[in-house]
LUMMARSE-141623 format. One record per atom (N, C-alpha, C, O, CB): x, y, z. Coordinates in steps of 0.05 Angstrom, whole numbers, padded with zeros to 5 digits, always signed. Each point is the difference from the previous one (the first is absolute). Glycine has a CB too. Layout:
XYZ;...
// end
This chain:
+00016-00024+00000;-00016+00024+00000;+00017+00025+00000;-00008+00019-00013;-00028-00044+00037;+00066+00028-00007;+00003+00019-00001;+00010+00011-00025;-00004+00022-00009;+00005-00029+00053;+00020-00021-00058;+00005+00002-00023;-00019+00020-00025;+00012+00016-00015;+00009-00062+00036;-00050+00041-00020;-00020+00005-00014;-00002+00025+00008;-00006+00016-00017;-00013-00057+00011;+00023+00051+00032;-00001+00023+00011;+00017+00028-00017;-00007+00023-00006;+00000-00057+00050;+00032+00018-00049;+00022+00015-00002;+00007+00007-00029;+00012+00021-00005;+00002-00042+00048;-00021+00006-00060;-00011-00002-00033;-00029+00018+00002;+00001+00024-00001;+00020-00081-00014;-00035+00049+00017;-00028+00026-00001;+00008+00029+00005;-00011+00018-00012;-00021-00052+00032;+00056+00039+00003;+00007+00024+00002;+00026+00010-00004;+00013+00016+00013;-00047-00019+00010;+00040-00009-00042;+00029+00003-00018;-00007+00014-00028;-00010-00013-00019;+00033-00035+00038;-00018+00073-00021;-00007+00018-00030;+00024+00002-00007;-00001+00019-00016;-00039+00010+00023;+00059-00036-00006;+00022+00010-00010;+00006-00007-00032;+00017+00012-00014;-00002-00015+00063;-00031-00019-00059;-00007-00002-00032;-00018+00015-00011;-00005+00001-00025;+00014-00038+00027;-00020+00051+00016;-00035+00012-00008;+00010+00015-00026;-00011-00004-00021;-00019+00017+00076;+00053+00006-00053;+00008+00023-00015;-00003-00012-00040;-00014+00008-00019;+00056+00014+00072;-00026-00041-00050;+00005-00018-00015;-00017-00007-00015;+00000+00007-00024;+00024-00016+00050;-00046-00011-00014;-00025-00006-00016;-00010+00019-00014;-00001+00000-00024;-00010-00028+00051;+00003+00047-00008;-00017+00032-00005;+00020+00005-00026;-00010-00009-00020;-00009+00035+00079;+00037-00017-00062;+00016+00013-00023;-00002-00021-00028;-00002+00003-00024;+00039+00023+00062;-00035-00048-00018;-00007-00026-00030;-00021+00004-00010;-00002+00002-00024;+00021-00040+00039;-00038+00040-00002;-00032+00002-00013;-00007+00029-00011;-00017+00001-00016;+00000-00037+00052;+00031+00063-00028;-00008+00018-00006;+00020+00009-00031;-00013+00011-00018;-00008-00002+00074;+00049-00014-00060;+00021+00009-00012;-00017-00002-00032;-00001+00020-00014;+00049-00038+00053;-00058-00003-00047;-00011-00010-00028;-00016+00026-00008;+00004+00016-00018;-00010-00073+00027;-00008+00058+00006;-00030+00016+00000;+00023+00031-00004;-00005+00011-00021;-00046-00047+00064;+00065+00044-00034;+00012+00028+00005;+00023+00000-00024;+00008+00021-00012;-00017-00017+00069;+00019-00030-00061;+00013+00006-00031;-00016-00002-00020;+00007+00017-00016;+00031-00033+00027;-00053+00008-00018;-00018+00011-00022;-00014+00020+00000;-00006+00009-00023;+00005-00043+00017;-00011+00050+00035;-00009+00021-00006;+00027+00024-00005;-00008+00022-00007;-00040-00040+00034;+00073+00016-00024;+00014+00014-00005;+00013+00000-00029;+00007+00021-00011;-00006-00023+00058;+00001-00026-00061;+00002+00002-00025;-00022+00015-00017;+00005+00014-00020;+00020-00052+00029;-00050+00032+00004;-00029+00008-00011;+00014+00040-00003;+00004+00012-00021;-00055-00061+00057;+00054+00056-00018;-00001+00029-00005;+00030+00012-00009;+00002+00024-00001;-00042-00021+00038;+00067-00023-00046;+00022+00005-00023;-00018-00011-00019;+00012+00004-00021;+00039-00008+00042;-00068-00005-00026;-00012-00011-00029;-00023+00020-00004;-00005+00003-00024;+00015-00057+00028;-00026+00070+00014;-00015+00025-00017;+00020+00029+00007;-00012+00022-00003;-00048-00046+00010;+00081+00025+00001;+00021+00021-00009;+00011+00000-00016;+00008+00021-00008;-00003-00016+00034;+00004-00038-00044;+00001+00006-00016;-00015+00001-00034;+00008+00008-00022;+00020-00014+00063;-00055-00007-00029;-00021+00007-00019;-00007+00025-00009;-00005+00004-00023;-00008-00036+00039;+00013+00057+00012;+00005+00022-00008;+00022+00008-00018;-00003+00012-00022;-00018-00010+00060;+00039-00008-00030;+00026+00011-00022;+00000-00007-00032;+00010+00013-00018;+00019-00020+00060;-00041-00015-00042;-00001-00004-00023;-00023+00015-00011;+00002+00011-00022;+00021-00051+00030;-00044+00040+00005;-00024+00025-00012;+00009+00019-00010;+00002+00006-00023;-00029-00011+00053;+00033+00011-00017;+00020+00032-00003;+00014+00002-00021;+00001+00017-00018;+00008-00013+00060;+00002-00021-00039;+00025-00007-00026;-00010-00004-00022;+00007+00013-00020;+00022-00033+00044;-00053-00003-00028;-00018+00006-00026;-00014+00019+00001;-00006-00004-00023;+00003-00032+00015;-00009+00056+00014;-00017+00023+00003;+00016+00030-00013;-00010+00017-00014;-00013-00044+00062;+00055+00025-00037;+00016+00011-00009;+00015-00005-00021;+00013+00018-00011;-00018-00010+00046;+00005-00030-00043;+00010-00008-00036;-00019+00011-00013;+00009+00014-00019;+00010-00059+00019;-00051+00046+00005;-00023-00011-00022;+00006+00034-00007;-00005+00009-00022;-00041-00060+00041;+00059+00070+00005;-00005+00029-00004;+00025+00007-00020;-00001+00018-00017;-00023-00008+00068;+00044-00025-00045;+00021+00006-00016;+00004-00011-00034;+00017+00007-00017;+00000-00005+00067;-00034-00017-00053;-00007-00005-00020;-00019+00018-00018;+00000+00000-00024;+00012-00039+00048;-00026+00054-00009;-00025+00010-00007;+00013+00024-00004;-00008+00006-00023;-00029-00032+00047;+00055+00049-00015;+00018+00014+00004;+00025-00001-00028;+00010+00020-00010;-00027-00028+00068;+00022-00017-00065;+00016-00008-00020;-00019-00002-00030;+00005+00006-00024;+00027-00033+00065;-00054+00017-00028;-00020+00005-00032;+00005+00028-00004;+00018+00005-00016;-00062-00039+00022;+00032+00054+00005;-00017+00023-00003;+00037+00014-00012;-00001+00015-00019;-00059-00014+00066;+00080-00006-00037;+00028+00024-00007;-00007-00017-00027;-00015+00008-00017;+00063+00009+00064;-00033-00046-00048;+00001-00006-00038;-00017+00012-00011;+00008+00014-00018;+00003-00056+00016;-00046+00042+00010;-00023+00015-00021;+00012+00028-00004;+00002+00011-00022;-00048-00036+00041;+00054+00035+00005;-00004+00025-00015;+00033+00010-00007;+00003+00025+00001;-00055-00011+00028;+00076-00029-00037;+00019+00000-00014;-00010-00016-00029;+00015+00004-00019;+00017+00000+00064;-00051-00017-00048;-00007-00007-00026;+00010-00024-00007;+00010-00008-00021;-00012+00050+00010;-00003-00051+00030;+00010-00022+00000;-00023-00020+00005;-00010+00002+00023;+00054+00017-00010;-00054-00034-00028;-00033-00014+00006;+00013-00027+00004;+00012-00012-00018;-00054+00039-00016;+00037-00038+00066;+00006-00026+00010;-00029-00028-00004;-00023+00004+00006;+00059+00032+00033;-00026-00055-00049;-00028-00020+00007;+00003-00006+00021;+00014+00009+00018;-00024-00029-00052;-00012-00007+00033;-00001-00007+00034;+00016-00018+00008;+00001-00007+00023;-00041+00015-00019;+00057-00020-00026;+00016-00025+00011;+00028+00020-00001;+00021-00009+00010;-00049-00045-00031;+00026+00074+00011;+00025+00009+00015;+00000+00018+00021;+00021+00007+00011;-00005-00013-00048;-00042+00014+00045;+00002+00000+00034;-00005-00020+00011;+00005+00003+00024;-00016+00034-00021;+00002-00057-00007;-00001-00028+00018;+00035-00006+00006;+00010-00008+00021;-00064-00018-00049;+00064+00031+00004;+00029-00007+00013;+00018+00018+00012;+00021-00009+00009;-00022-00020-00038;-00005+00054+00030;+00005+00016+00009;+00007-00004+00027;+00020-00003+00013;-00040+00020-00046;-00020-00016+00040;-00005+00001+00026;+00015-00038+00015;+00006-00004+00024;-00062+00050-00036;+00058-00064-00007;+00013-00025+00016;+00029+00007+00011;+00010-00008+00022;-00036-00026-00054;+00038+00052+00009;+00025+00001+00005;+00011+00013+00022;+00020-00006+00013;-00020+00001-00053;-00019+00031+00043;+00010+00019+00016;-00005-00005+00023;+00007+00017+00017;-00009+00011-00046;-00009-00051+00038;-00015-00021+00029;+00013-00007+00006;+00001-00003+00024;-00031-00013-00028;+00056+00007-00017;+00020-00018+00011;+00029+00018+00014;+00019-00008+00013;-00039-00032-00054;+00013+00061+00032;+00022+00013+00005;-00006+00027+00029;-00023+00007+00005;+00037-00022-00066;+00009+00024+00074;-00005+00022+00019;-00017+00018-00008;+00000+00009-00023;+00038-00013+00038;-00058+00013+00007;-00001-00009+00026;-00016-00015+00007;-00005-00005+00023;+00020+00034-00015;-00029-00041-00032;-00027-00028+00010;+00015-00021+00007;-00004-00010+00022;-00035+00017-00057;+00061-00017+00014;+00010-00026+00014;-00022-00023-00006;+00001-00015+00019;+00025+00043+00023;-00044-00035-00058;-00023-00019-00005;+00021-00023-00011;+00022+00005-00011;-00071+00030-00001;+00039-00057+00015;+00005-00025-00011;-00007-00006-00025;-00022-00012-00002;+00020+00000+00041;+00012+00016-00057;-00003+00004-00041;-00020-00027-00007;-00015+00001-00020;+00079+00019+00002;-00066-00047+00037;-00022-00008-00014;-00022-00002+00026;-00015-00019+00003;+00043-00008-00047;-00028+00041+00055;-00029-00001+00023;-00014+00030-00012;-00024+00001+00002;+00049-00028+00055;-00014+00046-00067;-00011+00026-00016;-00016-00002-00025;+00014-00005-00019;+00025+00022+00035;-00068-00014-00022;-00010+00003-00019;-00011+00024-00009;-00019+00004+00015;+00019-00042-00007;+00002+00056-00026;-00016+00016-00008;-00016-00006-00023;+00008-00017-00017;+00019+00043+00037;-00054-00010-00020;-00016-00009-00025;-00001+00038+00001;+00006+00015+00018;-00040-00080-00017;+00020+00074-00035;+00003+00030-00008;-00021-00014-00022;+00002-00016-00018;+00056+00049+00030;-00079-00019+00000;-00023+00003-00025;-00014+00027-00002;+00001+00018+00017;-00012-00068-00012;-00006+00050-00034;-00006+00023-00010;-00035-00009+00013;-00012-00022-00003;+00057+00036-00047;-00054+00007+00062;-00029-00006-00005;-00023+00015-00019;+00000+00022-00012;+00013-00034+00055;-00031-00010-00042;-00009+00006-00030;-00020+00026-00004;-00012+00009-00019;+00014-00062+00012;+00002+00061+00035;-00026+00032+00004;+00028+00017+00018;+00010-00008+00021;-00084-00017-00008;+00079+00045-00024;+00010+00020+00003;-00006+00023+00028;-00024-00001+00003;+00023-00014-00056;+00006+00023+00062;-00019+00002+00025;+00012+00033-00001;-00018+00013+00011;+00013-00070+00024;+00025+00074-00043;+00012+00036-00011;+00004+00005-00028;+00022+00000-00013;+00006+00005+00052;-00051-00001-00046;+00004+00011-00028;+00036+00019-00005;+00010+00020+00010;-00076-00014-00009;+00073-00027-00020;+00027+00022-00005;+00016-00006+00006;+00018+00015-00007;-00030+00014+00010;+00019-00054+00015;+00015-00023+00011;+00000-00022-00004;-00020-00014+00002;+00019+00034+00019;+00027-00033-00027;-00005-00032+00005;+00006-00013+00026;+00022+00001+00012;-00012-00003-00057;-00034-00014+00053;+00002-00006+00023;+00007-00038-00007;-00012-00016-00015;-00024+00067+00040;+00062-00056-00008;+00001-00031-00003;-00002-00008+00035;+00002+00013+00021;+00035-00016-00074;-00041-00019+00049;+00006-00018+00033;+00024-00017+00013;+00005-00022-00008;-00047+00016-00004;+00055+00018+00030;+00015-00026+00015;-00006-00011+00023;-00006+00010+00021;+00036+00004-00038;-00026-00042+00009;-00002-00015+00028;+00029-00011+00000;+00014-00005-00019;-00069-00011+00022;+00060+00015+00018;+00023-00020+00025;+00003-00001+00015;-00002+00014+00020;+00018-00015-00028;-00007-00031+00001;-00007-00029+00020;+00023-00003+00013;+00020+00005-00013;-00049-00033-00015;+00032+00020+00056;+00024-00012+00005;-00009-00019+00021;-00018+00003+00016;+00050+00036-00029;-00010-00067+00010;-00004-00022+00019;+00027-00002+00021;+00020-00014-00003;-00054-00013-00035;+00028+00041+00054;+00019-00001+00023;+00010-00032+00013;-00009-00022-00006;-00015+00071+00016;+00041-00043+00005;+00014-00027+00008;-00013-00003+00035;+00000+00016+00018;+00054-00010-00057;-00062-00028+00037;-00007-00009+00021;+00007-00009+00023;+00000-00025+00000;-00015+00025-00026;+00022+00012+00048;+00011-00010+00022;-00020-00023+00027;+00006-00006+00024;+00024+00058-00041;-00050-00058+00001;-00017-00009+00017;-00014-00028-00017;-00023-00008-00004;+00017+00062+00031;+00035-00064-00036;-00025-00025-00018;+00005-00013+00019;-00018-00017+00002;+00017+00012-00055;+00021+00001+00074;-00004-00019+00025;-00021-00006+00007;-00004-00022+00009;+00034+00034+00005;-00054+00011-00014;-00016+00001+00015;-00030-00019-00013;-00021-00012+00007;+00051+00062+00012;-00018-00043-00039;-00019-00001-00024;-00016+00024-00011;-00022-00003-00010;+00020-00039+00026;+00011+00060-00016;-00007+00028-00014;+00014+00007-00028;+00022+00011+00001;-00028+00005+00048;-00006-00021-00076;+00013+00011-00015;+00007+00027+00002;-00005+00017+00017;-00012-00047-00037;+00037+00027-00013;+00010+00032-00001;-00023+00011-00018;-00009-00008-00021;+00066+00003+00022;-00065+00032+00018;-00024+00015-00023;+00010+00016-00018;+00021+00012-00001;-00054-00009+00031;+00011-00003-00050;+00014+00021-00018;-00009+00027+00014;-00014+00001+00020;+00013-00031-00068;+00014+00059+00029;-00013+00026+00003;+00002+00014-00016;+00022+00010-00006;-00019-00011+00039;-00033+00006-00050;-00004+00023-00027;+00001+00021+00008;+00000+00003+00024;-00025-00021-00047;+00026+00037+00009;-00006+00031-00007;-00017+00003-00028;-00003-00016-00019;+00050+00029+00045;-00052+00003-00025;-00015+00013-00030;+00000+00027-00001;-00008+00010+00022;-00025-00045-00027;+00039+00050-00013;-00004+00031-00002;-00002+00011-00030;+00008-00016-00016;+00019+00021+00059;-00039+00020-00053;+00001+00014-00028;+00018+00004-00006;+00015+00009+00017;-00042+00007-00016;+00039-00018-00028;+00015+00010-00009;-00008+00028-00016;-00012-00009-00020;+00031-00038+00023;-00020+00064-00005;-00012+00017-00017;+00030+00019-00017;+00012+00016+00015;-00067-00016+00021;+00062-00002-00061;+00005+00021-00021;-00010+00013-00011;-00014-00012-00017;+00031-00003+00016;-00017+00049-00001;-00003+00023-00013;+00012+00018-00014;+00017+00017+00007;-00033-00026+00017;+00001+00002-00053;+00013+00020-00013;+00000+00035+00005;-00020+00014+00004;+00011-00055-00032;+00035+00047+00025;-00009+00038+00009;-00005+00005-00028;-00006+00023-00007;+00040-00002+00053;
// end
């Protein structure tokens, strides 16, 4: 009995268990929030190409210089790959289309979207890597 006594009020493993059972649960919620910091960054980073692209249409237009869309599609791939986005050249997609209703007389307005599939620090968990679009106008004007 006393034996039984002396084990029932022995915690000196308690710490132990407790950290075993809690540690799992607290590394994944900490990967969880480096994995939407850097979901953000990458937002950003596509949000800020789709502008620099859009920025790069409108100077060629109005140097006279008339770009299609597959040469801003590669444009905008290339310039992903390079400072200060830093994107991964095949997780980057852009698509650049024309739509078929015009929406400023006097302008051409085209579309970009981009995609990017970030790297996943949580397939342990079983969480894929998500992707993250953007979309914005392109609009050129003739003066």
């Amino acid at each position: 009995m006393k034996f039984l006594r002396n084990l029932l009020a022995d915690t000196k493993g308690a710490s132990v268990v407790e950290f075993a059972l809690v540690a799992p649960a607290f590394m994944v919620m900490t990967f969880g929030v480096l994995h939407v910091g850097m979901m953000m960054q990458n937002y950003n980073a596509i949000r800020n190409l789709s502008a620099d692209v859009a920025r790069y249409a409108m100077v060629q237009h109005q140097t006279g210089n008339e770009l299609s869309n597959s040469q801003l599609r590669t444009y905008a791939i290339n310039h992903a790959q390079g400072a200060p986005y830093l994107l991964v050249g095949d997780r980057v997609n852009a698509v650049i289309t024309t739509p078929t209703t015009q929406r400023v007389a006097g302008a051409e307005e085209r579309q970009i979207t981009v995609t990017y599939q970030m790297e996943s620090f949580l397939e342990f968990a079983g969480i894929d890597a998500p992707f993250v679009t953007y979309t914005r106008p392109i609009f050129t004007v003739d003066n």
